[in-house]
C-alpha positions in Angstrom: -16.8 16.7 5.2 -18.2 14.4 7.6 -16.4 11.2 9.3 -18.7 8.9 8.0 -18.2 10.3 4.1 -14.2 10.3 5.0 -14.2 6.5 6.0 -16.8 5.5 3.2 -13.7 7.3 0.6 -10.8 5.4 2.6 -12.9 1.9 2.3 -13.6 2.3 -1.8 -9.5 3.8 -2.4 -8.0 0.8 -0.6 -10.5 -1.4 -2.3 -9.7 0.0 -5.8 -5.6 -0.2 -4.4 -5.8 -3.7 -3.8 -8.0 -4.4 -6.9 -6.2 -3.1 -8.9 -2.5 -3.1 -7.9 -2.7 -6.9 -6.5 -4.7 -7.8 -9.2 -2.2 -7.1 -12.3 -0.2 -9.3 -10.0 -2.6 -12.2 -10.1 -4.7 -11.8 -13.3 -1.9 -10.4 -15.6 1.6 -11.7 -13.7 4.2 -14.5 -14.0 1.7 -17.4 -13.9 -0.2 -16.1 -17.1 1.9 -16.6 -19.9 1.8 -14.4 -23.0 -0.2 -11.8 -20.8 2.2 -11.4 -18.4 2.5 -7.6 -18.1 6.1 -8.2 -15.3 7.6 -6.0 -13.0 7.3 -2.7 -14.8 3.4 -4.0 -15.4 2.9 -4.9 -11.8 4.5 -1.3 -10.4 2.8 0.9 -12.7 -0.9 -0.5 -11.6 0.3 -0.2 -8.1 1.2 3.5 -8.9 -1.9 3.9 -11.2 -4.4 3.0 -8.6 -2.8 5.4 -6.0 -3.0 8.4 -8.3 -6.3 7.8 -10.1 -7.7 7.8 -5.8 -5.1 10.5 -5.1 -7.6 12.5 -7.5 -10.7 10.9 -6.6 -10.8 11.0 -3.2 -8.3 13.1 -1.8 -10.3 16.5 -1.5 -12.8 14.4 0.6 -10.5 12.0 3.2 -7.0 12.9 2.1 -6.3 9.4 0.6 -4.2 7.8 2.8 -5.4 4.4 2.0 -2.2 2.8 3.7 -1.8 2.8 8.1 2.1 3.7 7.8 0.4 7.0 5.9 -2.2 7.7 8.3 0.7 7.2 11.4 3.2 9.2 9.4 0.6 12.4 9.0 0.0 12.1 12.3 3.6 12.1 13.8 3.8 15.1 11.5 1.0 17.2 12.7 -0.8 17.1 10.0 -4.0 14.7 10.9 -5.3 13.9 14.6 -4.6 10.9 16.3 -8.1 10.4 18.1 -9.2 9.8 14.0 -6.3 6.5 13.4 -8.3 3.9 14.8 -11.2 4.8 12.2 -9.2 4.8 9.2 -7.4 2.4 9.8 -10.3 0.3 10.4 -11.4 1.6 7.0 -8.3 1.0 5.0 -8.0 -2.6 6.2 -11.6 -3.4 5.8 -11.1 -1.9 2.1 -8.1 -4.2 2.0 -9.9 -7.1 2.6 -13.1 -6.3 0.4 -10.4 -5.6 -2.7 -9.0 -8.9 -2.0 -12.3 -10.6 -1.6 -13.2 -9.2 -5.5 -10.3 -10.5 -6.7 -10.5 -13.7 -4.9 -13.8 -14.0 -7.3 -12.6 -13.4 -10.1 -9.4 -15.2 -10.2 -11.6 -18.4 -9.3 -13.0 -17.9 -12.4 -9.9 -18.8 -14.1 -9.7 -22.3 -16.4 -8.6 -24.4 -13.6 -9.9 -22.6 -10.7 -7.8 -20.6 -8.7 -6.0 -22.2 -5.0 -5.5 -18.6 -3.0 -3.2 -20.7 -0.8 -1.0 -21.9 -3.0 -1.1 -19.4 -5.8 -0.8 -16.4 -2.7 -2.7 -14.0 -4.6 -0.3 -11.4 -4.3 0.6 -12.0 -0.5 3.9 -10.5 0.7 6.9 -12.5 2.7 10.1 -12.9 3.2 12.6 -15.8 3.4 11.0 -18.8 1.3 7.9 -16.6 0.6 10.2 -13.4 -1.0 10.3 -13.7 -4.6 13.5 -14.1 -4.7 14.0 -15.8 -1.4 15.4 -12.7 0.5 16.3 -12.7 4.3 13.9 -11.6 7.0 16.5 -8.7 7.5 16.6 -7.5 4.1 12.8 -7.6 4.0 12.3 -5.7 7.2 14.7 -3.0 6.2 13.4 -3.0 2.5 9.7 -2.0 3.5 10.9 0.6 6.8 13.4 2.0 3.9 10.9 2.4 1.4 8.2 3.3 3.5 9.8 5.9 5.2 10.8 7.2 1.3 7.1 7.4 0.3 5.9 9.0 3.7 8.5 11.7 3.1 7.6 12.5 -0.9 3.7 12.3 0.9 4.5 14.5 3.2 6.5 17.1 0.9 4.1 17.2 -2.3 0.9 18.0 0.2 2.8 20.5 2.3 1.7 24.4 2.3 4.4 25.4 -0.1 3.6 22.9 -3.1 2.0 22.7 -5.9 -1.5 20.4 -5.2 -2.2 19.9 -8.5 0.7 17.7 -8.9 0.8 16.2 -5.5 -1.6 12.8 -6.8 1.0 12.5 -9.9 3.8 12.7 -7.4 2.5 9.9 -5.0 1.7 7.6 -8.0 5.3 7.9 -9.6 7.3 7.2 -6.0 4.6 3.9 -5.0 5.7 2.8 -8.9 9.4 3.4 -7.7 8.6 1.5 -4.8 7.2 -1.4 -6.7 10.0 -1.4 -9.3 12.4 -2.0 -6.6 11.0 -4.0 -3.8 8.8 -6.3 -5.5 11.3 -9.0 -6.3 12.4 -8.5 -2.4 9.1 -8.6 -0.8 6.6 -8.5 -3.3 6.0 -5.0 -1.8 3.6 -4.0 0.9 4.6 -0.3 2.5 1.0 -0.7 3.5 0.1 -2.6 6.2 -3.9 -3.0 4.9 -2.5 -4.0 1.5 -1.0 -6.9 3.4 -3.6 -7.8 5.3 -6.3 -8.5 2.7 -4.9 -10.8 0.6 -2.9 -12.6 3.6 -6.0 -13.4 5.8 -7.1 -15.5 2.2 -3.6 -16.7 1.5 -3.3 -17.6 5.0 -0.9 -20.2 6.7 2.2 -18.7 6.5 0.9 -15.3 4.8 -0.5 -14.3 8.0 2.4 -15.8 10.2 4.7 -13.6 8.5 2.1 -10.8 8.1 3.7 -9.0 11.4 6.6 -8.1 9.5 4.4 -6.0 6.8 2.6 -4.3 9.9 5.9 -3.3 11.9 8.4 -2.4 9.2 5.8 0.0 7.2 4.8 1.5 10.6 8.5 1.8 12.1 8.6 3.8 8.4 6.0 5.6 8.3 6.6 7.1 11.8 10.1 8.0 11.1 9.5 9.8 8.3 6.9 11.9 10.2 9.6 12.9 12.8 12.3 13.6 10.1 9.5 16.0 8.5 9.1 17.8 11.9 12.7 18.1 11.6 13.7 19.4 8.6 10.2 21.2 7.3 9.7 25.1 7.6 7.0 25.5 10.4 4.9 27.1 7.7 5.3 24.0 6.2 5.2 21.6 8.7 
């Protein structure tokens, strides 16, 4: 499989992440009345997207869709780190054109639809969380969670698995994710998930978009050492 085809896969799964996961935020969350599909809603089409690529995709790039992934694999052995910089290029350009779509259709709501002041599914912390949690909580939320998905990641594709049930895997734990950290954050563990919709939200999005770049990173990196660690070297 060729580079190009690889990025090309990384650019359409982050788009359909972002689409679809920050999208059941937007077009289907709190602000919509009677079609307000709530937390469980807004997880499961987090954890949806994820699988549905995870099957799609995965035979051709891997599907990391997500930096923290890409950095975790790579701390772990398992992908080369002369190839980051290109997928993570990907994955945030994905991020953006995901956020762009949704951008267009929201606007088509009765009303229009203010990006800024609506957030379209923008993460924070402090006055921006949800619930209003502390930068603290918020940083050790996503390097928490984060470092829990990187490790199911890491364990469902190793040697010794089963690979048939590694994309089901990775869907449930991001919907776990979701179902716990949204009302904290609003849930990132993926640095290019943050990015798209924050460079629209902007303002404060993207002044507090450091936060969703370090903490899923610090994560994602940890939970590639403690693989090292703990993992068989057959399945390393």
């Amino acid at each position: 499989m060729t580079m190009g085809r690889k990025l090309v896969a990384e650019v359409i799964g982050t788009w359909w992440l972002v689409l679809g996961g920050c999208g059941a935020a937007v077009l289907a969350g709190p602000r919509m009345g009677p079609v307000n599909v709530g937390l469980v809603g807004m997880s499961m089409a987090f954890g949806l997207a994820m699988l549905s690529m995870a099957y799609a995709i995965g035979p051709i790039s891997g599907c990391h869709l997500n930096p923290a992934v890409t950095l975790g694999l790579t701390v772990a052995g398992r992908f080369p780190a002369k190839d980051v910089p290109k997928y993570v290029v990907a994955q945030v350009a994905g991020a953006i054109l995901g956020a762009l779509t949704l951008l267009i259709i929201a606007k088509g709501m009765e009303g229009g639809y203010d990006p800024v002041e609506a957030r379209l599914g923008s993460n924070g912390f402090g006055d921006r969380s949800p619930l209003h949690f502390s930068m603290v909580s918020c940083l050790v939320t996503e390097v928490v969670l984060t470092f829990g998905f990187l490790f199911v990641i890491l364990g469902v594709t190793s040697k010794r698995a089963a690979p048939a049930f590694a994309g089901l895997a990775i869907g449930l734990a991001l919907t776990l994710i979701h179902l716990i950290s949204i009302p904290v954050t609003g849930t990132s563990v993926n640095p290019a998930r943050s990015t798209g919709p924050a460079l629209f939200a902007g303002g404060e999005a993207i002044a507090q978009l450091w936060l969703f770049w370090v903490a899923p990173l610090a994560g994602g990196a940890l939970a590639g050492f403690a693989w090292k660690l703990l993992a068989d070297r057959e399945d390393a």
